[in-house]
C-alpha positions as CSV (number, residue, x, y, z in Angstrom):
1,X,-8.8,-5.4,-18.7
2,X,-6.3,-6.9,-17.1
3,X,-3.4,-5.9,-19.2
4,X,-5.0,-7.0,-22.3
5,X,-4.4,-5.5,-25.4
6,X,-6.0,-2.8,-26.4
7,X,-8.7,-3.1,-29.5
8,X,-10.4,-0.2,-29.7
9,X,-14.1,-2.5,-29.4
10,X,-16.6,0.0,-28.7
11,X,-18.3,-2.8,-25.7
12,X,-14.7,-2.6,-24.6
13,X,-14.7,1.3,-24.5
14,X,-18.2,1.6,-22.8
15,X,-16.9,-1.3,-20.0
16,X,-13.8,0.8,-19.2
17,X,-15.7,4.3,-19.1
18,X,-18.2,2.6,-16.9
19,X,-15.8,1.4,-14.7
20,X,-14.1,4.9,-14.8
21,X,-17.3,6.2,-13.8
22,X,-17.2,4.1,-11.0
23,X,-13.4,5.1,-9.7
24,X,-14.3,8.7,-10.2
25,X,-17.0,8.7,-7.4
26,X,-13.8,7.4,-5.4
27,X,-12.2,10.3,-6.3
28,X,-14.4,12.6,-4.9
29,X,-13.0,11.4,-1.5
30,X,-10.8,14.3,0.8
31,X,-6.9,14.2,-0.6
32,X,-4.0,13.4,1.1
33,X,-0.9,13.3,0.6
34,X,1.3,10.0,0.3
35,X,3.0,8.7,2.7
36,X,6.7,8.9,1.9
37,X,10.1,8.1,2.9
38,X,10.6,10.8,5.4
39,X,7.5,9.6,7.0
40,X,9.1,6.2,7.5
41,X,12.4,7.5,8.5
42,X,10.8,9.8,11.3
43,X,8.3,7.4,12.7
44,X,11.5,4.5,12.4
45,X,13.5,7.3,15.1
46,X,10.7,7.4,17.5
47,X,10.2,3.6,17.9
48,X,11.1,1.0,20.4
49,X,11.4,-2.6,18.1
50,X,11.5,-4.4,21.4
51,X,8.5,-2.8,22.3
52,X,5.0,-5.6,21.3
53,X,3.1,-2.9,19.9
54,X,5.9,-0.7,18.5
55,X,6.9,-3.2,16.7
56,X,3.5,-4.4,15.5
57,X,3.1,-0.5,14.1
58,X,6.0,-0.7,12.4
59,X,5.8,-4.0,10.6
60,X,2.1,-2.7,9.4
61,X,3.6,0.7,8.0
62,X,6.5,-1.2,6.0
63,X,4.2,-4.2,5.2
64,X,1.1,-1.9,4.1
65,X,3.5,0.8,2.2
66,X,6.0,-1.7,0.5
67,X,3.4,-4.0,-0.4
68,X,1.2,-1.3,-1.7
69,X,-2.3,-2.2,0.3
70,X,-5.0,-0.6,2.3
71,X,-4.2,0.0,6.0
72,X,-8.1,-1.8,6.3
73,X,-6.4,-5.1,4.8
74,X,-3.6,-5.3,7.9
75,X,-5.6,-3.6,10.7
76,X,-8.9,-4.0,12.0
77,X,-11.8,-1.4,11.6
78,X,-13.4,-2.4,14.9
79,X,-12.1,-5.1,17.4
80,X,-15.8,-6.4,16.5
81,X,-15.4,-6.5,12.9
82,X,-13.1,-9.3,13.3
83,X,-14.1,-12.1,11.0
84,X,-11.1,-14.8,9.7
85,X,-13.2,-14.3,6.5
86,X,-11.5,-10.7,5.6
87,X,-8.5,-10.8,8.2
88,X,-5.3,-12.7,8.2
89,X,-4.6,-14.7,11.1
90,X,-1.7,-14.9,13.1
91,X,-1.4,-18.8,12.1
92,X,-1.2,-18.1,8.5
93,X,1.9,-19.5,6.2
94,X,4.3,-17.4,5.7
95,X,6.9,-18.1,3.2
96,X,10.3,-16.7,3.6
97,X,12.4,-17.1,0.3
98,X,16.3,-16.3,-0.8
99,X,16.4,-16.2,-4.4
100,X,20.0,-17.3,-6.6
101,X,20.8,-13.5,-6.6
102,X,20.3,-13.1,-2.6
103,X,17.5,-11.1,-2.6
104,X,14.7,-12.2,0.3
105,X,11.4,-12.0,0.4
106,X,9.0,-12.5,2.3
107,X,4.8,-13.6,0.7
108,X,1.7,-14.8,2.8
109,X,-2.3,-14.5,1.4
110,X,-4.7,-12.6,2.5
111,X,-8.0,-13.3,2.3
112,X,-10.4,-10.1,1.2
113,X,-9.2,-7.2,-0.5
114,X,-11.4,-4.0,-1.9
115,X,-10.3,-5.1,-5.4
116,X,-10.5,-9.4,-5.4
117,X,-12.8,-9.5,-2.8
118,X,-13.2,-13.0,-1.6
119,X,-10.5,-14.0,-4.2
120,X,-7.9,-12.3,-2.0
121,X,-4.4,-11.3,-2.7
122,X,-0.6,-12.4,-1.9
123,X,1.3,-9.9,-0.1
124,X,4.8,-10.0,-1.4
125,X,7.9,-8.3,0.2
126,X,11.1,-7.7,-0.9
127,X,13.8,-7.2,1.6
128,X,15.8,-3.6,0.8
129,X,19.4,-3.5,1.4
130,X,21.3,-4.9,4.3
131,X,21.3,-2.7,6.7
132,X,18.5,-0.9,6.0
133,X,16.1,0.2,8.5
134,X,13.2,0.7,6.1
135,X,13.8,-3.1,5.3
136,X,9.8,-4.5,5.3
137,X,10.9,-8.1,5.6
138,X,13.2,-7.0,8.4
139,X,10.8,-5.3,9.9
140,X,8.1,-7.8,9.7
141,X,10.1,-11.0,10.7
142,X,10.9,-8.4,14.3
143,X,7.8,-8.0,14.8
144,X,6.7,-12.2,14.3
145,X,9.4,-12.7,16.9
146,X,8.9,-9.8,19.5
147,X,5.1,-11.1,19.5
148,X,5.8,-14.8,18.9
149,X,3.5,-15.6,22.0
150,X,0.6,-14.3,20.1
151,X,-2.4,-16.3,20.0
152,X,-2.5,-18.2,16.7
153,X,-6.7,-17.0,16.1
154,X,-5.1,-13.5,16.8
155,X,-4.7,-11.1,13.6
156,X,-1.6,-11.6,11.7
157,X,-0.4,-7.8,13.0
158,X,-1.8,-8.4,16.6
159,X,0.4,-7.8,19.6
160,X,0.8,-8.5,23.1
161,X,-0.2,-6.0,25.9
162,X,0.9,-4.9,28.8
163,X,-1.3,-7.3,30.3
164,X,0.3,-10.3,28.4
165,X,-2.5,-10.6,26.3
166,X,-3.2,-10.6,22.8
167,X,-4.7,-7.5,21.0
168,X,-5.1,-7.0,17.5
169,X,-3.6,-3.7,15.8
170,X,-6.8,-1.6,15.2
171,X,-6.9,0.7,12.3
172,X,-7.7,4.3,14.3
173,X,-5.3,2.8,17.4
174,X,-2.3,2.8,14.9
175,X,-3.1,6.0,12.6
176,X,-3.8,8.0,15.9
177,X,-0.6,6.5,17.2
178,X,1.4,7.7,13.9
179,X,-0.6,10.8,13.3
180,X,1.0,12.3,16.6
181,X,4.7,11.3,15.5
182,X,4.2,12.9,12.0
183,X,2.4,16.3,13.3
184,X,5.1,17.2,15.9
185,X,7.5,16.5,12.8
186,X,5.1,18.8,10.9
187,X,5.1,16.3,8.8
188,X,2.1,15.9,5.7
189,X,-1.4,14.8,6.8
190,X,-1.9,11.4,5.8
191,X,-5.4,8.7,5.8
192,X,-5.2,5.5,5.4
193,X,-5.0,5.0,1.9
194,X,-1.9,7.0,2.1
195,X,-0.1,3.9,2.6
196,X,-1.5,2.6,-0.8
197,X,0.0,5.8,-2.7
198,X,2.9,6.3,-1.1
199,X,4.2,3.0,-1.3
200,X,3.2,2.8,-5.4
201,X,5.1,6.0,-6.0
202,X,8.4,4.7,-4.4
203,X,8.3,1.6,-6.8
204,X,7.9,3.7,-9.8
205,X,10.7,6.0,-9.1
206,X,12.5,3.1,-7.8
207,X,12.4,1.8,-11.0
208,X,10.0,-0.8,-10.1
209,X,7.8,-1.7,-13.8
210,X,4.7,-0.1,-13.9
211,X,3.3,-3.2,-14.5
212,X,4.5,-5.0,-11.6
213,X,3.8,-1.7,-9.1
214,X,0.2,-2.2,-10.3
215,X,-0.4,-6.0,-9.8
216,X,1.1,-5.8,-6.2
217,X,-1.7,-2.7,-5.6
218,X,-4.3,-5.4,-7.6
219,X,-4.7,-2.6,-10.0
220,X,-6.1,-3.0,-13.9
221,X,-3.9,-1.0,-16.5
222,X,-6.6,1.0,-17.1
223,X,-8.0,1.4,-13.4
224,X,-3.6,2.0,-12.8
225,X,-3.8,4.9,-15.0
226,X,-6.9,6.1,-14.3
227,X,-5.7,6.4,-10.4
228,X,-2.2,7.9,-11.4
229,X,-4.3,10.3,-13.6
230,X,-4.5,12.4,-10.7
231,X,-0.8,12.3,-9.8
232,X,-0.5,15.8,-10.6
233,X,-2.9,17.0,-7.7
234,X,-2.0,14.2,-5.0
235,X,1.8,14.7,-5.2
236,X,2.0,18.4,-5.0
237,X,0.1,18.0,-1.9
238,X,3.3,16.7,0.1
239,X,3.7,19.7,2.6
240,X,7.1,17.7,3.4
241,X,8.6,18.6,-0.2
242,X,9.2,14.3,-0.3
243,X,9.0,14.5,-3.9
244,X,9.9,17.5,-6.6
245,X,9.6,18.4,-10.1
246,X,12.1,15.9,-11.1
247,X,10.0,12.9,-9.2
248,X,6.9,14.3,-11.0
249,X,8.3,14.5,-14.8
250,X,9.9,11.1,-14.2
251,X,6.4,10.0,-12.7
252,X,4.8,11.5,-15.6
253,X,7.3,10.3,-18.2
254,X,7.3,6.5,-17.0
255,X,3.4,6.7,-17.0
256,X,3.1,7.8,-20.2
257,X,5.1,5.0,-21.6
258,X,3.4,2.9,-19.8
259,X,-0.1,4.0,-21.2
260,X,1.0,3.2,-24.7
261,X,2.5,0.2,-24.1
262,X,-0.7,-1.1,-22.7
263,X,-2.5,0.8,-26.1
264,X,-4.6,3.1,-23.9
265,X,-5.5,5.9,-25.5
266,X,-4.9,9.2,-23.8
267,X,-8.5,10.4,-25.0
268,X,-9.8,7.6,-22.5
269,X,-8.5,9.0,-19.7
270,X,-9.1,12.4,-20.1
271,X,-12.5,11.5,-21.4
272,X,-13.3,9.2,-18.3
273,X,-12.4,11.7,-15.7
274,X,-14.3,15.2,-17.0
275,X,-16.5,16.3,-15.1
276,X,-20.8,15.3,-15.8
């Protein structure tokens, strides 16, 4: 895998159905719909940026969404689970970078992902227009200086409480705190992994390469595919109307290209998620 060509080897065929097998008992997880835009935009109205752990929430929505992660990579399960193993600490380098054209970014590692495992993963952030209050790298840097007194063994996304001291950003503490904003907007219902969709969907229809959209997620072509495969159940599920037909037949159409590009037979897919 890993964007190589495809041979049509029949070990290579039997490796990718086995690992399709694998994704679909993923699959059989509840749905929900992506987070989108107007999630973003709501839960940006309702926030304080002054506020420690306002601003924490925020930086994890834009950093999680934008970045295309799992919320359980930038929050904590359990304030127990904490292990500098899996978590990023709140001493970790962060590089902050201006390219020729002016675009900013904004990159750090993290240690454990669900795909890499130990290997990790980079987070990379690309700052949106000036101006922009969706901005992840604006968002981000607010929150680094709001809770600049932090402890530096703290969680990257950790915060400072009432009390003055530091507490990290656990993962049911911020989706119950979201979950509240986005139901009194009657909003969609969204998990964790919501993030992780969401955030991969507004690449692609922002024009982003599929390619790129699926090595920021840490996605295979073929494990890319076989997760998009099911684009046409997830997306309809957005109560909020975020995205219409036109979103899904551009969706679709960029997909598809993609697919043949990367010489992935349709059959494969289709094949690979059928039910036993």
């Amino acid at each position: 895998m890993n964007h190589a060509p495809w041979h049509g080897d029949d070990s290579w065929v039997h490796l990718a159905r086995t690992s399709a097998n694998k994704e679909g008992t993923k699959h059989k997880l509840p749905l929900r719909a992506p987070v989108s835009i107007e999630h973003l935009s709501c839960l940006h109205r309702t926030l304080d940026l002054s506020n420690p752990f306002h601003a924490a929430v925020w930086a994890v929505a834009l950093v999680t969404f934008f970045g295309c992660h799992c919320l359980g990579e930038t929050t904590l399960p359990v304030a127990a689970a904490f292990d500098p193993k899996y978590h990023v600490l709140h001493s970790t380098t962060i590089l902050f970078c201006v390219l020729r054209d002016g675009t900013r970014s904004a990159s750090f590692v993290i240690p454990w992902t669900k795909t890499t495992k130990e290997l990790g993963a980079t987070v990379i952030l690309t700052a949106r227009r000036n101006g922009d209050s969706l901005c992840p790298v604006a968002a981000f840097k607010n929150h680094l200086d709001v809770n600049s007194s932090v402890s530096s063994t703290s969680t990257l996304f950790a915060y400072r409480s009432s009390s003055g001291k530091s507490k990290n950003l656990l993962k049911h503490e911020f989706l119950d705190f979201v979950t509240k904003i986005w139901s009194s907007a009657m909003l969609a219902h969204v998990l964790g992994h919501s993030f992780y969709i969401g955030g991969a969907v507004q690449l692609l229809l922002a024009g982003v390469p599929p390619e790129i959209v699926a090595a920021t997620g840490g996605w295979t072509s073929l494990a890319f595919l076989l997760y998009w495969r099911r684009m046409d159940v997830i997306l309809p599920m957005c109560t909020s109307k975020a995205y219409n037909q036109a979103h899904l037949d551009r969706l679709s159409s960029i997909l598809k290209e993609f697919r043949i590009t990367q010489k992935i037979p349709s059959s494969l897919l289709v094949s690979s998620l059928s039910p036993d």
